[in-house]
Biopython code that builds the backbone (N, CA, C, O; Angstrom):
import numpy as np
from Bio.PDB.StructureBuilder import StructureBuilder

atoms = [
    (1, "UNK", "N", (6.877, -7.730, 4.311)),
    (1, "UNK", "CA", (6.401, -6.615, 5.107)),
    (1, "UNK", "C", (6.985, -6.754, 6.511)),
    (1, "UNK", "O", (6.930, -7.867, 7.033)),
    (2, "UNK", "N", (7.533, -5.748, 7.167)),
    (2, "UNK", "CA", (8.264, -5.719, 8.298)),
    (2, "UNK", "C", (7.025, -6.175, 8.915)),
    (2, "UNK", "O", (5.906, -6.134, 8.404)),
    (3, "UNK", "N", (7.392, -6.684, 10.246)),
    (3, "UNK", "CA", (5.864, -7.117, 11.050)),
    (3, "UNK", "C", (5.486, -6.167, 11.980)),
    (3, "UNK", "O", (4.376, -6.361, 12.475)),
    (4, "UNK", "N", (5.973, -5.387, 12.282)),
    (4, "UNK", "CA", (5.052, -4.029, 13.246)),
    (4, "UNK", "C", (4.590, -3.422, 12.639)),
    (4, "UNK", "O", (4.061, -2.411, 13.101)),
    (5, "UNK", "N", (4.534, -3.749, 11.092)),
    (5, "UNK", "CA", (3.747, -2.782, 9.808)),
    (5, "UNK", "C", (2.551, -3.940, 9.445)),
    (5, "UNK", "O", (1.427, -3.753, 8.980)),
    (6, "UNK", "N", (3.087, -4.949, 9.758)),
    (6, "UNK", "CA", (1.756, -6.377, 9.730)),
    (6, "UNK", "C", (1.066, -5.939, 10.568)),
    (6, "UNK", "O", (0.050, -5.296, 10.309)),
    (7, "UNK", "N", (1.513, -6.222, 11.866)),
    (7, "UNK", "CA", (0.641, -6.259, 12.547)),
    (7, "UNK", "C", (-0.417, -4.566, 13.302)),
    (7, "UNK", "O", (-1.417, -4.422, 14.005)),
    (8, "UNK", "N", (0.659, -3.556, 12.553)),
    (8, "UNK", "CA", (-0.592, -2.309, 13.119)),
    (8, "UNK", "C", (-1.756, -2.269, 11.732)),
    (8, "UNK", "O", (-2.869, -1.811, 11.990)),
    (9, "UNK", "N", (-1.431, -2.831, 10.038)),
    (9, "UNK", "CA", (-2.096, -2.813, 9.430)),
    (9, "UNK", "C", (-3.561, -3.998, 9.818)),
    (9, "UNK", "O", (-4.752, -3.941, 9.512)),
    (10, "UNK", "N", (-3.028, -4.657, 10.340)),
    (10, "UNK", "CA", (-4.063, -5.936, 11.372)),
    (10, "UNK", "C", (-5.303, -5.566, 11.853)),
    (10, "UNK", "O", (-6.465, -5.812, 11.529)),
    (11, "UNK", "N", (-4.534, -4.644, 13.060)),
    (11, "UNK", "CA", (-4.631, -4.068, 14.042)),
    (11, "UNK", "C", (-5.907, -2.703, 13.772)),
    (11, "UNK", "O", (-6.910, -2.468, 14.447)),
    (12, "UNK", "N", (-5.296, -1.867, 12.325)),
    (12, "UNK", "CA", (-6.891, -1.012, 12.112)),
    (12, "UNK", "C", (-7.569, -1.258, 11.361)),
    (12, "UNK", "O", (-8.418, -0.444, 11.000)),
    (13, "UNK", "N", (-7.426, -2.948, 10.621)),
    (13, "UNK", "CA", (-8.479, -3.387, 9.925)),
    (13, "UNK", "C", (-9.580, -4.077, 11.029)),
    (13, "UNK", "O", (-10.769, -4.288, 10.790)),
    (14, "UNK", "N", (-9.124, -4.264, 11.836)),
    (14, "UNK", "CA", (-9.938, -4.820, 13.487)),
    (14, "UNK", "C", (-10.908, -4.105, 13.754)),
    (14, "UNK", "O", (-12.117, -4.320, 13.668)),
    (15, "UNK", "N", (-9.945, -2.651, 14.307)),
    (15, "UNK", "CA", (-10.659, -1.441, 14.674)),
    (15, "UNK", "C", (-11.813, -1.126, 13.718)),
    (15, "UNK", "O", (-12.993, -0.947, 14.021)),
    (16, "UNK", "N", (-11.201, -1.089, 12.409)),
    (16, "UNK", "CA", (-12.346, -0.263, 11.700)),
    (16, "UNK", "C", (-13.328, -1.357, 11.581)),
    (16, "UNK", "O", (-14.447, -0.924, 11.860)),
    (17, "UNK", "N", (-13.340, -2.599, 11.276)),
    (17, "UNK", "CA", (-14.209, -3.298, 11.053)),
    (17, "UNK", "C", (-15.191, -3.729, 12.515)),
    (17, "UNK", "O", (-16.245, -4.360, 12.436)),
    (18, "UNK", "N", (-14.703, -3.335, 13.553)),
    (18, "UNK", "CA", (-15.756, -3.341, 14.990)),
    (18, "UNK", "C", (-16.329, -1.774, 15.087)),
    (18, "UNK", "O", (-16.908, -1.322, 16.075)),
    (19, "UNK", "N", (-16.067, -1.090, 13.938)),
    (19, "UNK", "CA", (-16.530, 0.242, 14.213)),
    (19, "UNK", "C", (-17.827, 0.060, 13.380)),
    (19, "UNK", "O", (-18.943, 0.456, 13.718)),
    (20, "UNK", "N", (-17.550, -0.513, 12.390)),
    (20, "UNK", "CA", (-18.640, -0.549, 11.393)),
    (20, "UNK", "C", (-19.752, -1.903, 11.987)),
    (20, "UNK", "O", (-20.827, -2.175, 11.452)),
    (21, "UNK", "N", (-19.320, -2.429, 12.882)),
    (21, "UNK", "CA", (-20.644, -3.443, 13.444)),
    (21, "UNK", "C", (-21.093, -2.410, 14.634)),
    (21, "UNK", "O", (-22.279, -2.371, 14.964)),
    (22, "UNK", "N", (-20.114, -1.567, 15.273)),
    (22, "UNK", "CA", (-20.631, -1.360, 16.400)),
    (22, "UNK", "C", (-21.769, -0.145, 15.827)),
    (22, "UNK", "O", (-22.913, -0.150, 16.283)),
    (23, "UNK", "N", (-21.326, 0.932, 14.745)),
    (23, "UNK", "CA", (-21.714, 2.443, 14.296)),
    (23, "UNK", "C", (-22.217, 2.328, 13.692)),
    (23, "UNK", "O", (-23.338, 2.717, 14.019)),
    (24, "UNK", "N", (-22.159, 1.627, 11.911)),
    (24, "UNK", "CA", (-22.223, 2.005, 10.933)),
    (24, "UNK", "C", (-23.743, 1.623, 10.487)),
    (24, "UNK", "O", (-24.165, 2.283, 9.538)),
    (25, "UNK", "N", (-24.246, 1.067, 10.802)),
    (25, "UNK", "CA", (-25.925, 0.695, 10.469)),
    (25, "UNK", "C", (-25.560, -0.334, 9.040)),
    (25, "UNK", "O", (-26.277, -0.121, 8.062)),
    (26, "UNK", "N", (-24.613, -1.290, 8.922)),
    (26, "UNK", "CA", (-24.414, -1.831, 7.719)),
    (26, "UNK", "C", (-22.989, -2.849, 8.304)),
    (26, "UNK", "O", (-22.223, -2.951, 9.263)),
    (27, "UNK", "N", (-23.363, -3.598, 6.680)),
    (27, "UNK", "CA", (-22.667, -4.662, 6.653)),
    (27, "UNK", "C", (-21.744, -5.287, 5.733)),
    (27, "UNK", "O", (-21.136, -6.356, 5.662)),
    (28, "UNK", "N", (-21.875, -4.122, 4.987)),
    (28, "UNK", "CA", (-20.390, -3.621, 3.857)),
    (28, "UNK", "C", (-19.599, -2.880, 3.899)),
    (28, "UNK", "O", (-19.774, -1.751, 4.358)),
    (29, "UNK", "N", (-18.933, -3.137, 3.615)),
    (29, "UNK", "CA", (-17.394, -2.679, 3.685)),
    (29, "UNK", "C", (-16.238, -2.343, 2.660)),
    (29, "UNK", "O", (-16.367, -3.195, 1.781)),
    (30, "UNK", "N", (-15.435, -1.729, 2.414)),
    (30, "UNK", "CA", (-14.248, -1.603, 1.112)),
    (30, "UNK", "C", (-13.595, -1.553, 1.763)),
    (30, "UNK", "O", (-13.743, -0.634, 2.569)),
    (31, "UNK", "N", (-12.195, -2.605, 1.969)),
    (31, "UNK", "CA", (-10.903, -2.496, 2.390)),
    (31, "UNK", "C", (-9.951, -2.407, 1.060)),
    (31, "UNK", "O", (-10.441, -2.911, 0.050)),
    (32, "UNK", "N", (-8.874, -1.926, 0.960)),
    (32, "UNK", "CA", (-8.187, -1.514, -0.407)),
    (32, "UNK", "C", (-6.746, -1.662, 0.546)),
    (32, "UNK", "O", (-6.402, -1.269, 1.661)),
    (33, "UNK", "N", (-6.259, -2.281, -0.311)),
    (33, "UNK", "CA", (-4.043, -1.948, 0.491)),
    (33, "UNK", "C", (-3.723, -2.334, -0.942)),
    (33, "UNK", "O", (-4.020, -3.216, -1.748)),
    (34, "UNK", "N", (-2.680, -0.818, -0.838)),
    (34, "UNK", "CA", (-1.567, -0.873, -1.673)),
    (34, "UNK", "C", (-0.545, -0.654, -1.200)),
    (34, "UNK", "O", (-0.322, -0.358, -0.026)),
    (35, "UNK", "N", (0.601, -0.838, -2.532)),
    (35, "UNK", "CA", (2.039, -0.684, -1.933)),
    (35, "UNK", "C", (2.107, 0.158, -2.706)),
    (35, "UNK", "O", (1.559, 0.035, -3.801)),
    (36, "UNK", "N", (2.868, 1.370, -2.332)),
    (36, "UNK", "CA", (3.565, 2.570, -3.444)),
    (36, "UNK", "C", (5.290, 3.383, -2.712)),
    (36, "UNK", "O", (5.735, 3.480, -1.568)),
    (37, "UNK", "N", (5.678, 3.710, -3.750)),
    (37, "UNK", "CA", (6.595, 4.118, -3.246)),
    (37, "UNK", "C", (7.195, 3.912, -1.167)),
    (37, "UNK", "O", (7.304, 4.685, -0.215)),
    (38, "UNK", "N", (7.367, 2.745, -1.355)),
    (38, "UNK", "CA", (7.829, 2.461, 0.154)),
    (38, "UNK", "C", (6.928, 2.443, 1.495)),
    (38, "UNK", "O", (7.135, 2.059, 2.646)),
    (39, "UNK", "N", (5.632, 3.142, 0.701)),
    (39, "UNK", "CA", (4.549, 3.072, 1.246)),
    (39, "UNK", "C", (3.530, 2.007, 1.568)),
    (39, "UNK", "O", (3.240, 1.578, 0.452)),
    (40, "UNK", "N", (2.786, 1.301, 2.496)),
    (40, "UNK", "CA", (1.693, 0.433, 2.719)),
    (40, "UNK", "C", (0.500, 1.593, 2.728)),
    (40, "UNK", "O", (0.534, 2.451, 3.610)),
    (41, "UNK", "N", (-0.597, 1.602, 1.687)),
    (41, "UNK", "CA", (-1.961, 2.801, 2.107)),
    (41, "UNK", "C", (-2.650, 1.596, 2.258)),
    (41, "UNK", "O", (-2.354, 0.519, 1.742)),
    (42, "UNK", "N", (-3.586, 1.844, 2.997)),
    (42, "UNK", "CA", (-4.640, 1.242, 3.353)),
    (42, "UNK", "C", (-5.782, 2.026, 3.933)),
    (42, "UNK", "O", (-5.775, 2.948, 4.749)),
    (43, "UNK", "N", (-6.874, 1.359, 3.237)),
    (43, "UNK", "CA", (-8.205, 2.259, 3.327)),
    (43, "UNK", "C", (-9.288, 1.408, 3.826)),
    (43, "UNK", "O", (-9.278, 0.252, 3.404)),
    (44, "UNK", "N", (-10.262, 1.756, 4.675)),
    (44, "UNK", "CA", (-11.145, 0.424, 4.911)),
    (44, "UNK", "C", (-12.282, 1.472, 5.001)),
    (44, "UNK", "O", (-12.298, 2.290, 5.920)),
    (45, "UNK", "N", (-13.085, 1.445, 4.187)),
    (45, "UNK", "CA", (-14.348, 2.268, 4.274)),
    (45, "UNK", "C", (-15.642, 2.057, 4.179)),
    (45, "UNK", "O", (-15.777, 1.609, 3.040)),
    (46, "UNK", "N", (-16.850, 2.112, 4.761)),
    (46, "UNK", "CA", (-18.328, 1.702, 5.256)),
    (46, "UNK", "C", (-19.490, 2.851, 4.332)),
    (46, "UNK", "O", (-19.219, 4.052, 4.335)),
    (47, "UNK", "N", (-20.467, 2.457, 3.754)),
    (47, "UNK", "CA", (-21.469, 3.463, 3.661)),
    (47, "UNK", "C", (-22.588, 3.330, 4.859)),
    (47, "UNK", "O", (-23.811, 3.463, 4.814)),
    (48, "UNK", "N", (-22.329, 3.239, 5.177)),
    (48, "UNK", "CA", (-23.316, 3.175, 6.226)),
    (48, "UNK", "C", (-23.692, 4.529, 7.153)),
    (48, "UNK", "O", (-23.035, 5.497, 6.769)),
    (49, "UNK", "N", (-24.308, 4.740, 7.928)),
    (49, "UNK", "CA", (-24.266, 6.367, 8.419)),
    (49, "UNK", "C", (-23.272, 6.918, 9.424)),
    (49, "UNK", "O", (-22.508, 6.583, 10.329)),
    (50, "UNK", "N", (-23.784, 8.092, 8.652)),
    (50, "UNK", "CA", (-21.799, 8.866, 8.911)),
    (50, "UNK", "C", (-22.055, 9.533, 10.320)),
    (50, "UNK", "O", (-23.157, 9.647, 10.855)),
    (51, "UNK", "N", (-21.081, 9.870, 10.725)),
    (51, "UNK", "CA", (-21.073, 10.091, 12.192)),
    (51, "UNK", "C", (-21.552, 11.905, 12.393)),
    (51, "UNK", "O", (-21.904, 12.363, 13.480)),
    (52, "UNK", "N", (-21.468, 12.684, 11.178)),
    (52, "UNK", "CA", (-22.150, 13.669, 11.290)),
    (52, "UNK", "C", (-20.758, 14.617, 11.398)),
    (52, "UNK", "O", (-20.328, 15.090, 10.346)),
    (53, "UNK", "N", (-20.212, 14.834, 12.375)),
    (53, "UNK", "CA", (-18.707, 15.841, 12.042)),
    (53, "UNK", "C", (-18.119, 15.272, 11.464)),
    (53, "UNK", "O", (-18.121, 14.054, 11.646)),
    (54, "UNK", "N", (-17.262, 15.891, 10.408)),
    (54, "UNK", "CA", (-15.537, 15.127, 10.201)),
    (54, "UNK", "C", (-14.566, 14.823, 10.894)),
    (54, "UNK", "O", (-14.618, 15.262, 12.043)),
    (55, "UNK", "N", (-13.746, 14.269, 10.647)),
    (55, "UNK", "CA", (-12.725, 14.042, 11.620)),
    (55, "UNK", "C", (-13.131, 13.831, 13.366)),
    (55, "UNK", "O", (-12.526, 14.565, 14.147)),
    (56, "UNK", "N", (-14.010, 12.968, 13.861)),
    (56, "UNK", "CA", (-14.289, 13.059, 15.118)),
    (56, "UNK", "C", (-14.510, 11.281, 14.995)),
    (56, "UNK", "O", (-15.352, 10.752, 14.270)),
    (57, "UNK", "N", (-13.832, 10.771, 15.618)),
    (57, "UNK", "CA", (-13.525, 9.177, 15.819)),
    (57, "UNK", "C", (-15.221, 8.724, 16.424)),
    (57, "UNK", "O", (-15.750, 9.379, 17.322)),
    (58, "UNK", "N", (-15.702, 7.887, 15.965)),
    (58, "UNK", "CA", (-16.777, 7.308, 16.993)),
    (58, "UNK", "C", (-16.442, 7.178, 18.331)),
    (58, "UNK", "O", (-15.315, 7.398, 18.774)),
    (59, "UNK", "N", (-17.569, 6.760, 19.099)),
    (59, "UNK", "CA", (-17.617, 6.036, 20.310)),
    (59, "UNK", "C", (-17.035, 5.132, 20.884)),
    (59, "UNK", "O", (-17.431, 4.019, 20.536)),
    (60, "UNK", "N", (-15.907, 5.144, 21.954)),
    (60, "UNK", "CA", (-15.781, 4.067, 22.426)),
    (60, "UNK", "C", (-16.366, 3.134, 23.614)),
    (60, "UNK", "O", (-16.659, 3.686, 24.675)),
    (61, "UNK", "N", (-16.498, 2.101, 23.508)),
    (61, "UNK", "CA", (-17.063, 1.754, 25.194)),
    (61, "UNK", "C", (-15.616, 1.261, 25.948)),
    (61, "UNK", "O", (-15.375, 0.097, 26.265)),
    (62, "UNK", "N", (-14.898, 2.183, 26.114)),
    (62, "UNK", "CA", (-13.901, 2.194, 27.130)),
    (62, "UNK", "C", (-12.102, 1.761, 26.653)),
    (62, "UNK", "O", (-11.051, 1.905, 27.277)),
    (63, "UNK", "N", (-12.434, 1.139, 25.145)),
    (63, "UNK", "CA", (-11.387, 1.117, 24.462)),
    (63, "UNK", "C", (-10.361, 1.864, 23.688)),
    (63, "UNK", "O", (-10.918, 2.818, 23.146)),
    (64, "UNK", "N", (-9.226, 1.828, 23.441)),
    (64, "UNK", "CA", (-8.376, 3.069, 22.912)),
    (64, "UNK", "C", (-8.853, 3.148, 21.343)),
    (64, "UNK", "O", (-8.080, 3.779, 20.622)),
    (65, "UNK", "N", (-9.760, 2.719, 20.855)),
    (65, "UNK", "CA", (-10.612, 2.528, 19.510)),
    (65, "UNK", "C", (-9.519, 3.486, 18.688)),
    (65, "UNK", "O", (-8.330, 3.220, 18.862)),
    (66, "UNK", "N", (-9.863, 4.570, 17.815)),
    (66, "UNK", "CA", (-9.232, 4.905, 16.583)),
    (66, "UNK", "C", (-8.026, 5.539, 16.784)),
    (66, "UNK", "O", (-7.105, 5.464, 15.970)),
    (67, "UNK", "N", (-7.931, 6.599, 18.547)),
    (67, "UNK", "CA", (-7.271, 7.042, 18.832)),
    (67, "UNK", "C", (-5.377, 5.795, 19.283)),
    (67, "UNK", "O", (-4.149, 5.771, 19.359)),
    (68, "UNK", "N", (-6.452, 5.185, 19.389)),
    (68, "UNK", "CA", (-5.218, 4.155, 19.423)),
    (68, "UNK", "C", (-4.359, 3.316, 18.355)),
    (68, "UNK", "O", (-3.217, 2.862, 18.284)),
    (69, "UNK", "N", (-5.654, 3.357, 17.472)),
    (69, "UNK", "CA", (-4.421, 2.767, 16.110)),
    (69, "UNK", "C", (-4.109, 3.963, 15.432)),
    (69, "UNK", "O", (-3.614, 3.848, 14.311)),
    (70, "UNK", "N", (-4.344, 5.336, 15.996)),
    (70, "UNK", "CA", (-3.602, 6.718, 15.153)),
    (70, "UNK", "C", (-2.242, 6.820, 16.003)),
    (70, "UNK", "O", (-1.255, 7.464, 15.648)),
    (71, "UNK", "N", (-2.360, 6.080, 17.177)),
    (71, "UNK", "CA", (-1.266, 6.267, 17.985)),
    (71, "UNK", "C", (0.078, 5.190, 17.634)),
    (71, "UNK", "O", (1.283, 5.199, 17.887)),
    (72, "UNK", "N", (-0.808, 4.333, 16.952)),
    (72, "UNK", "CA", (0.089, 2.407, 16.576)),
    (72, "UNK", "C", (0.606, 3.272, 15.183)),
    (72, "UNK", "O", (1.772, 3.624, 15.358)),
    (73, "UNK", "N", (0.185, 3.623, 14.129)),
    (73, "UNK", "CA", (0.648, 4.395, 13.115)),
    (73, "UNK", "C", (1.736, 5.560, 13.114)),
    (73, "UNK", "O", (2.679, 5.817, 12.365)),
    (74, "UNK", "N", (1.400, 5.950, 13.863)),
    (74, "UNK", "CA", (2.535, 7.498, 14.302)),
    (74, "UNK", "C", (3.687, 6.736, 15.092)),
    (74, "UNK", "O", (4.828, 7.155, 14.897)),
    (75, "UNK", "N", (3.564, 5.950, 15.730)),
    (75, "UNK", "CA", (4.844, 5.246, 16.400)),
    (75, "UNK", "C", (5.347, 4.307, 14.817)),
    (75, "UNK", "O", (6.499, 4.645, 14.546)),
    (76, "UNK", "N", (5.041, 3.735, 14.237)),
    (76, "UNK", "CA", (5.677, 3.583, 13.059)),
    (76, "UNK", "C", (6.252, 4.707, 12.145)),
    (76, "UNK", "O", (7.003, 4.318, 11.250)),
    (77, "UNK", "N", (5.983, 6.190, 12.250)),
    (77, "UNK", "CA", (5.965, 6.773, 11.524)),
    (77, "UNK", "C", (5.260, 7.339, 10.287)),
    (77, "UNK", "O", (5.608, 8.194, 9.473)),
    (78, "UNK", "N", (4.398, 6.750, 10.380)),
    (78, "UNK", "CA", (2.976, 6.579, 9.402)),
    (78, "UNK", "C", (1.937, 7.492, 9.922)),
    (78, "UNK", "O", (2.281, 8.101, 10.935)),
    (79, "UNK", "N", (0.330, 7.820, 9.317)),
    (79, "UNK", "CA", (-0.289, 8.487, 9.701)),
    (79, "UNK", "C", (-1.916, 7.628, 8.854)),
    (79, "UNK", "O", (-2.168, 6.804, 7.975)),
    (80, "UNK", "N", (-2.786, 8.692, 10.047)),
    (80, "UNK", "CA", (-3.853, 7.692, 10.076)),
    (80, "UNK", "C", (-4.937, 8.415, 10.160)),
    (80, "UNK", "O", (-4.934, 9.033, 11.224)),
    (81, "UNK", "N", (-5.937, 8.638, 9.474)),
    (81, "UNK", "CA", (-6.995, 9.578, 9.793)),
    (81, "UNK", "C", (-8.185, 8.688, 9.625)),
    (81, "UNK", "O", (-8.188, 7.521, 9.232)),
    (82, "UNK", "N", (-9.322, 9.526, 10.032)),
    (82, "UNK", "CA", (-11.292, 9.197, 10.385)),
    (82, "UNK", "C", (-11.705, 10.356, 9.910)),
    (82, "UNK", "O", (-11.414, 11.529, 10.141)),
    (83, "UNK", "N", (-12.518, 9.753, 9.125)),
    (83, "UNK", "CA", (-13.486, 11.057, 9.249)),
    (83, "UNK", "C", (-14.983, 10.619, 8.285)),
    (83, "UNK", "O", (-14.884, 9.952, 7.256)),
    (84, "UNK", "N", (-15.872, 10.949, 8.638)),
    (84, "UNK", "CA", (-17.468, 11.008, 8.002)),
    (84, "UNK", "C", (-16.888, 11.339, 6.626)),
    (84, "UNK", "O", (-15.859, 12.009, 6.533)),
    (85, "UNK", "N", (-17.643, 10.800, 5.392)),
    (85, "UNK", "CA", (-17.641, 11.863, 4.067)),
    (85, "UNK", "C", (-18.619, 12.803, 3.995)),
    (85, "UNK", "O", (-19.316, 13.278, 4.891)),
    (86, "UNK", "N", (-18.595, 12.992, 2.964)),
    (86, "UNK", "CA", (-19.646, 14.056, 2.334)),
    (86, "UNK", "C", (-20.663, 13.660, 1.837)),
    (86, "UNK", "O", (-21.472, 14.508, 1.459)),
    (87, "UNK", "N", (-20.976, 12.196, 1.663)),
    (87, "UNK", "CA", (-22.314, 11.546, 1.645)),
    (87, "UNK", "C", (-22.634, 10.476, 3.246)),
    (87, "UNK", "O", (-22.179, 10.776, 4.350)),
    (88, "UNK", "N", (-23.510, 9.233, 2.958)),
    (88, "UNK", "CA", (-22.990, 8.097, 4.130)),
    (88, "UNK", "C", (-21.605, 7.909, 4.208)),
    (88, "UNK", "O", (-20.749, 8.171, 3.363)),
    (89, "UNK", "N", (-21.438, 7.204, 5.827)),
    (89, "UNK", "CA", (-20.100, 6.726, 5.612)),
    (89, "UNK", "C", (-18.938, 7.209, 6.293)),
    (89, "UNK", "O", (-18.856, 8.435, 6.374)),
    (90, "UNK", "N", (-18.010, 6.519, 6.807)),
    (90, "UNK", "CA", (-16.785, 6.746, 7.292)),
    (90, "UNK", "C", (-15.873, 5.936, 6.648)),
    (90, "UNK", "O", (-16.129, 4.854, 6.120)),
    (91, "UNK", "N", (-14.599, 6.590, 6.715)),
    (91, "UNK", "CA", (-13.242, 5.526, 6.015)),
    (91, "UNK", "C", (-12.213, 5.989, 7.128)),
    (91, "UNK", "O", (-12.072, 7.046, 7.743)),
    (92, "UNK", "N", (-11.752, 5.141, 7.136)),
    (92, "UNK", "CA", (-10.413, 5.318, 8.054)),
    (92, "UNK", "C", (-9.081, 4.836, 7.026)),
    (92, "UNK", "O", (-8.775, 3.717, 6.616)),
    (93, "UNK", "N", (-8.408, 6.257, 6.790)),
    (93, "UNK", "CA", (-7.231, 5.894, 5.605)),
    (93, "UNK", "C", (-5.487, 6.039, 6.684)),
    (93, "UNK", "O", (-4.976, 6.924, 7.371)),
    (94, "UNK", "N", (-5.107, 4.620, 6.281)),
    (94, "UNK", "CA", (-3.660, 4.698, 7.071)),
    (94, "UNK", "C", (-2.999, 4.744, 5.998)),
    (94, "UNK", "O", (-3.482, 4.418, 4.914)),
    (95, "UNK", "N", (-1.080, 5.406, 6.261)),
    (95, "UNK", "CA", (-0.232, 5.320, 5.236)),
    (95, "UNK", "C", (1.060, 4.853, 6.373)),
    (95, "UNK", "O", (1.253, 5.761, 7.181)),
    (96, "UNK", "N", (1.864, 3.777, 6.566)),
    (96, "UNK", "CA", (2.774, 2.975, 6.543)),
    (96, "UNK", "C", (3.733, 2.586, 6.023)),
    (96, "UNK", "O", (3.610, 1.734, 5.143)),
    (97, "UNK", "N", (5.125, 3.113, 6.415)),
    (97, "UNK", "CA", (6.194, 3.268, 5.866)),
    (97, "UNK", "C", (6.730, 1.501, 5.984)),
    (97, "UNK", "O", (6.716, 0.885, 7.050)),
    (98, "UNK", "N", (7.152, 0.938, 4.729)),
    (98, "UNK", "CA", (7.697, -0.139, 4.998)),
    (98, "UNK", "C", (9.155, -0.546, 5.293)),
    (98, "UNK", "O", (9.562, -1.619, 5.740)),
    (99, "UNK", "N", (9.899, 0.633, 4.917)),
    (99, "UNK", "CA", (11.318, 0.865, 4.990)),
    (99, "UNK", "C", (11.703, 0.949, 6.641)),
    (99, "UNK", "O", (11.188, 0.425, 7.629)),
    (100, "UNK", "N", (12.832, 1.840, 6.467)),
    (100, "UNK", "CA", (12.862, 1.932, 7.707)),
    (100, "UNK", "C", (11.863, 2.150, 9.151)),
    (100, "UNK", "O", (10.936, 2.902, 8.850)),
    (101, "UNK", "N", (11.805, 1.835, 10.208)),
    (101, "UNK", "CA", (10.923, 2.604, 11.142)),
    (101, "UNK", "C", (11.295, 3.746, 11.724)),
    (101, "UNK", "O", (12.410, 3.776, 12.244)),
    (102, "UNK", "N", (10.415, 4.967, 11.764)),
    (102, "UNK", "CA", (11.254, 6.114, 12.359)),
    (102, "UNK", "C", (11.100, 6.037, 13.884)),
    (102, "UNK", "O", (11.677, 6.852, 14.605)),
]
sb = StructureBuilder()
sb.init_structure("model")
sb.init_model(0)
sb.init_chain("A")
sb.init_seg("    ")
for serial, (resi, resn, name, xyz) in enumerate(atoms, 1):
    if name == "N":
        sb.init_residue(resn, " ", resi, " ")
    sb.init_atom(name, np.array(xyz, "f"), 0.0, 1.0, " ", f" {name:<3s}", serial, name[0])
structure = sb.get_structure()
């Protein structure tokens, strides 16, 4: 794995996992990484309670929190979303190009 693809996959397993001590009212977790077609996906997702809108990043206390590893992803060329489901719960799903960097 190229290492700026190590280390931003690192990087929003961090994030998401201080989101879920700081937000989530819980202490489980599903992290999932695969490799597919040239792709790194990675999913790290909480049942715990959902933040109520979709797509609206939690709280930060002053840190570049989700907006910042959507920003570490897109500079790889990759993409990165948040969002509440449709029951408990938030997941934060990244996709990471391992090939070239754009």
């Amino acid at each position: 794995m190229p290492e700026p693809v190590g280390a931003a996959a690192y990087r929003i397993i961090q994030e998401s996992l201080t989101n879920v001590l700081r937000h989530a009212g819980t202490t489980s977790v599903d992290i999932t990484m695969a490799v597919s077609s040239g792709m790194l996906h990675l999913t790290v997702a909480d049942a715990g309670r959902a933040l109520g809108v979709p797509s609206q990043p939690p709280a930060t206390s002053g840190g570049s929190g989700i907006a910042g590893i959507r920003a570490q992803a897109q500079a790889l060329g990759g993409l990165l979303t948040a969002a509440s489901g449709p029951g408990p719960g938030y997941t934060v799903d990244a996709v990471l190009p391992l090939g070239e960097l754009a």
